[in-house]
C-alpha positions, 0 to 999 in steps of 0.5 A: 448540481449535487457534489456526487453529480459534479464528481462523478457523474452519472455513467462511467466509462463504458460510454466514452467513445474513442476515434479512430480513422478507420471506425465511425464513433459508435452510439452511446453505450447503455447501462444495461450491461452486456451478458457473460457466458456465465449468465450474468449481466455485466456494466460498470457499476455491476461490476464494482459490487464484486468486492475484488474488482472495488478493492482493486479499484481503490487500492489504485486510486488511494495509493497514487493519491496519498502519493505526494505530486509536486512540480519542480522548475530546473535551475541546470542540469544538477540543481531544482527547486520546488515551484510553489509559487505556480498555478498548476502547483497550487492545484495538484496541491491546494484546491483544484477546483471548489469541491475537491481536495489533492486527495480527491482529484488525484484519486479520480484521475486514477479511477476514471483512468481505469475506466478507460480515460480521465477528462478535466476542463481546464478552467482560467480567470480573465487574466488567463491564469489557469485557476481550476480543474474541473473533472467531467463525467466521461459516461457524458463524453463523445471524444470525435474527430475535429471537422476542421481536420481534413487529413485523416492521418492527423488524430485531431480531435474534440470533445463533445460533453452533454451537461445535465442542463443545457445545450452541449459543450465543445471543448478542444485539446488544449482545453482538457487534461487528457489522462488515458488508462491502460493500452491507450490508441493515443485516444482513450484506453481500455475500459478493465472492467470491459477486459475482465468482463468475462471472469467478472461475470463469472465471479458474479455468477458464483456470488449468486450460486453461493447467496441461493445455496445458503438460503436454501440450505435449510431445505434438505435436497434430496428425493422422495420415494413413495412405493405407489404412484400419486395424483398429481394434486398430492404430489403438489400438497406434498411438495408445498408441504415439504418446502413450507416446513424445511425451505425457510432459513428460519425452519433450518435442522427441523425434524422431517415426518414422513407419511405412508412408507415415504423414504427421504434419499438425500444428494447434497453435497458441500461446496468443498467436495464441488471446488466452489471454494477452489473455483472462487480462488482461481476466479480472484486470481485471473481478476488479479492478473487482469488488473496487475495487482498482489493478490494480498492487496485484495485481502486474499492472504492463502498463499502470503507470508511476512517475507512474501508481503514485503516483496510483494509491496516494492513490486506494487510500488514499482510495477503496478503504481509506477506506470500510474505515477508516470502516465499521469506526471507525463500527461500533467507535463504535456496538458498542463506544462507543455509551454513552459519546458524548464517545469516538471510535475513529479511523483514523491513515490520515496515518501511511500517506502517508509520501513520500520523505525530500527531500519530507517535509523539504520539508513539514516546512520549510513547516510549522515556517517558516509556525509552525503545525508546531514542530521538536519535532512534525517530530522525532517524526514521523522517530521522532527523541529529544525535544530541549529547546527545539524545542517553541515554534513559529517565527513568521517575521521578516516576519510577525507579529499585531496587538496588541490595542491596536493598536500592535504592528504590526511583525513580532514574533520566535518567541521572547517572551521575547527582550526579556528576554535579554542582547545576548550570550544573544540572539547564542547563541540565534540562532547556536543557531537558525542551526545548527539550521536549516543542519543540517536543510537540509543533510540536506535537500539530502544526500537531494536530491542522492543522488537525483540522483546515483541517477538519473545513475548510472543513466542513465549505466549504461545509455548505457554499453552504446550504440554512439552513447555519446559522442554520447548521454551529451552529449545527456543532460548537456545536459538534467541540469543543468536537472533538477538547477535544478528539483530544488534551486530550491524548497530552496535558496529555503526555505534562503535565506529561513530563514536570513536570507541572499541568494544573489549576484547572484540565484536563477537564476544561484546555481542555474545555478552550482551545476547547473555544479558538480554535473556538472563532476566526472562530465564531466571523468571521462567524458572522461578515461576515453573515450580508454582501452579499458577506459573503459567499466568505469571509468566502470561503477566510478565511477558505481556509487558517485557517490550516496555524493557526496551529504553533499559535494554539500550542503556544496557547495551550502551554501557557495555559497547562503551566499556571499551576505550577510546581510540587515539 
C-alpha cells in the first residue's frame, strides 16, 4: 500500500453513504460525475482542478491545522493542566499513526470533512492503550445501520470498509472518530462540493469557453463574402484554406489574401464587451458564499483593501474556522474522551491572532502594568529564554487592595518582600526594573519608528516620480508629523507612566517636539537635493534605507520623554 493509498484513498466523499430510517442505503456513487446545466460534468476530483473550489479547500485545511490542538485535564472549576502525559495528547501532537505527522492528520479531518465526513480507526495495543488513528479512505466506506438494532428510532450504526486487499471490515461506533462536515443528519454531512455542484459547473464550463477562445484567437472570426455562389468542393479548399493559414496560435496576426472579389466582415467581439470577466467574478462569489469563505483568501483582491483584510481575517478566524475548531474538539471529546469527563481537547485558536510586533508590545505592556500578565508570560509568548525574576507580576505605584483589617489602604509595591531589603538592595532593584522596562519600550518605539520610516519612504518614492514633486512632497509633510503624534502618543504616555517620569511641559507639546524632530532631517535632504539635477536618485538612495534609522529615532525619543523630572 503507497502512502497516498493509505492517506487518501482512491475516492473521496461522494461515495459515502449516510443512514437514514426512512431510505435504503443507496449503490455506490461512481466517479464519472454528475452533468451540470452548463454541460460540465462534475465529481470530486473535477471539481478540485478549479482553483477556487482547491484553494477553499486548503485554506480550511491548513488554517485548523497550523492551529495548536491540546487536551487539558480540569483540576476544579478555576485551574487546568496540560495532560501531556496521555495517549490521545501524544497522537493529536506527536505521531498518530506511522505516516503521518499532527499537521497532516488535522488537515485531513478537515478536507474529508468537507467531503461530507471524516473516518479514523481507532487502533490499540494489547494493553488497550490506544496507540493510532488511522484515517480511512471514506470513497471505500458504507456507514449502514447495525442489524442488531431493531428500534428504528435508535441511529445505531456500523461501518463497513472495503481494503484494497481482502475481505471487507466492520468497524463499530466506538471504534472510529467519527467528524461529520457541514449540515450533518448526526451521520454524515453535506458533500460542498455536491452543494455547489451547479456553480462548479458553471466555473468549469467558462474555464473552457476562455481555454477555446485563446486558442482559436488567432483565427480571425468573421464572414467570407463571395459575390457568386461556390461549389461545394470550393467552399470546403476555401474553408481549410482559411483555417490552415489563420487557426494555429502559431499563425497569430498573419496577414489574410483574399482571392476573386472575396470580402472578410469581421464578428468578434472581446471578452469584456460579453462580461466574460464580470461573469468569472459573480461565479467566484457565489462559490464563495457556498463554502462561507473571505473572497480575498481565494486571492480575489478587486474589491479588498488593508483595512478591509484585517476585518476580513478576525471574521475568517471566528466565523468560518471556528466551527471547524468546535466540530472537531467536540467529536475528539465524544470519541476519543467520552470515558474520562475530567479531559478535554481545545483549540489554541489566540496562537492565530499574532499583530504586529509595535502592537503586540502594546498589548503586553497593558498586560504586564495592569498585573494580570507577568514579563516572563510576555517572554514566552516572543519565543524569548526564560529569565529569573520576571516571573512575579507588577502591580502599579497608584494601585493597590484592601488589607483584611482594614488598615492597608494605600497603594502596595509589586514586590512583598521589599520591606525586608537594604536601602541599597531597594535602589539596584529598582535601577534593575528601570532598565527593564526602558529596554522594552525602547524596542517598542524602534518597531514603531521603522514603520514610520517604511510609510515615508514609501510615499516619498512614489512622489519622486511627479511632475508637481515640490509642491506635493510639502503637502505630504504638512500631514506626517500629525501621523508620527498619533502613532507614538499611546506609547510615549505608557512609557511615561511606567517609568515614574513626567514629559515637560506636557504631552501634547513633548510629542509635537519629537514629530519635529522625526522629520526635520528627511526635509533638510530633500532640499539640499532639489537644486542638483540628480536630486531624484539621491533622494531614491537616501529614502531607500531611512527605515534602518529606527534604533536611532527610539533612543531619540527616549532621551526627549525622560528630559522630564522624576515624580516624587
Amino acid at each position: 500500500m503507497t502512502l497516498a493509498t493509505f492517506l487518501f484513498g482512491n475516492r473521496r466523499a461522494s461515495s459515502v453513504t449516510g443512514y437514514h430510517p426512512s431510505k435504503n442505503p443507496p449503490q455506490w456513487i461512481g466517479t464519472a460525475g454528475t452533468l451540470t446545466a452548463s454541460g460540465a460534468s462534475v465529481n470530486d476530483e473535477v471539481a478540485l482542478k478549479w482553483s477556487a473550489v482547491w484553494c477553499s479547500f486548503v485554506a480550511f485545511s491548513n488554517g485548523v491545522a497550523m492551529t495548536p490542538l491540546h487536551v487539558y485535564r480540569k483540576l476544579n472549576d478555576d485551574e487546568r493542566e496540560k495532560a501531556d502525559d496521555h495517549p490521545v495528547y501524544q497522537l493529536l501532537n506527536r505521531k498518530p499513526n506511522a505516516l503521518m505527522i499532527p499537521f497532516e492528520i488535522k488537515a485531513r479531518m478537515v478536507w474529508d470533512a468537507l467531503h461530507g465526513v471524516h473516518l479514523s480507526q481507532k487502533v490499540y495495543n494489547r494493553g488497550g492503550e490506544l496507540v493510532e488513528l488511522r484515517p480511512l479512505s471514506i470513497g471505500r466506506v458504507r456507514i449502514l445501520k447495525d442489524p442488531g438494532v431493531e428500534d428504528d428510532r435508535d441511529l445505531g450504526i456500523i461501518y463497513k470498509y472495503q481494503p484494497l486487499k481482502g475481505e471487507n471490515l466492520y468497524f463499530g461506533p466506538d471504534e472510529i472518530l467519527h467528524i461529520n462536515g457541514i449540515d450533518s443528519d448526526g451521520i454524515t454531512g453535506r458533500n460542498l462540493i455536491d452543494v455547489a455542484r451547479e456553480t462548479i459547473g458553471t466555473a468549469l464550463a467558462q474555464e473552457g469557453y476562455q481555454a477555446d477562445f485563446y486558442k482559436n484567437s488567432a483565427m480571425p472570426l468573421g464572414l467570407l463574402e463571395y459575390p457568386e455562389a461556390l461549389e461545394d468542393d470550393e467552399i470546403h479548399r476555401i474553408r481549410k484554406s482559411w483555417k490552415r493559414q489563420h487557426g494555429d496560435q502559431g499563425n497569430r496576426h498573419n496577414v489574410a489574401v483574399l482571392e476573386k472579389g472575396m470580402k472578410f466582415t469581421a464578428l468578434a467581439i472581446t471578452p469584456e464587451q460579453s462580461q466574460f470577466v464580470e461573469s468569472q467574478a459573480f461565479t467566484l462569489e457565489n462559490w464563495a458564499r457556498f463554502a462561507g469563505i473571505p473572497l480575498h483568501r481565494l486571492q480575489h483582491m478587486a474589491k479588498a483593501s488593508d483595512a478591509t483584510i484585517e476585518q476580513k481575517d478576525l471574521e475568517w478566524l471566528g466565523d468560518c474556522l471556528g466551527p471547524w475548531f468546535c466540530r472537531i474538539q467536540e467529536s475528539i471529546n465524544r470519541c476519543l474522551l467520552a470515558d474520562e469527563p475530567d479531559l478535554y481537547a481545545e483549540f489554541l485558536v489566540a496562537n492565530q491572532v499574532r499583530a504586529d510586533i509595535a502592537t503586540r508590545y502594546k498589548v503586553y505592556n497593558t498586560g504586564i502594568m495592569g498585573g494580570f500578565m507577568t514579563r516572563a508570560e510576555a517572554r514566552k509568548k516572543e519565543n524569548l529564554p526564560w529569565i529569573d525574576g520576571l516571573d512575579e507580576p507588577l502591580t502599579p505605584l497608584n494601585m493597590g487592595e484592601q488589607g483584611n483589617s482594614g488598615d492597608k489602604t494605600g497603594p502596595q509595591t509589586h514586590r512583598p518582600a521589599d520591606s525586608m531589603m537594604t536601602d541599597e538592595e531597594n535602589q539596584k532593584d529598582e535601577g534593575r526594573d528601570a532598565g527593564v522596562i526602558r529596554e522594552a519600550f525602547r524596542r517598542i518605539f524602534e518597531a514603531e519608528c521603522a514603520s514610520l520610516r517604511h510609510r515615508e519612504s514609501k510615499e516619498v518614492l512614489r512622489l519622486i516620480k511627479r511632475e508637481k514633486f515640490t509642491k506635493d512632497i510639502q503637502t505630504f509633510y504638512e500631514g506626517f508629523g500629525a501621523t508620527v503624534e498619533r502613532s507614538l502618543q499611546v506609547v510615549a504616555q505608557a512609557f511615561v507612566d511606567a517609568s515614574g517620569i513626567q514629559a515637560a511641559p506636557d504631552m501634547a507639546a513633548c510629542l509635537a517636539d519629537i514629530a519635529n524632530r522625526f522629520t526635520d532631517t528627511s526635509k533638510l535632504v530633500i532640499r539640499d537635493a532639489l537644486p542638483q539635477k540628480s536630486y531624484r536618485l539621491i533622494l531614491e538612495s537616501y529614502f531607500s534605507g531611512i527605515y534602518e534609522n529606527g534604533p536611532t529615532d527610539a533612543d531619540r525619543i527616549l532621551k526627549r520623554l525622560e528630559g522630564g523630572t522624576h515624580n516624587a
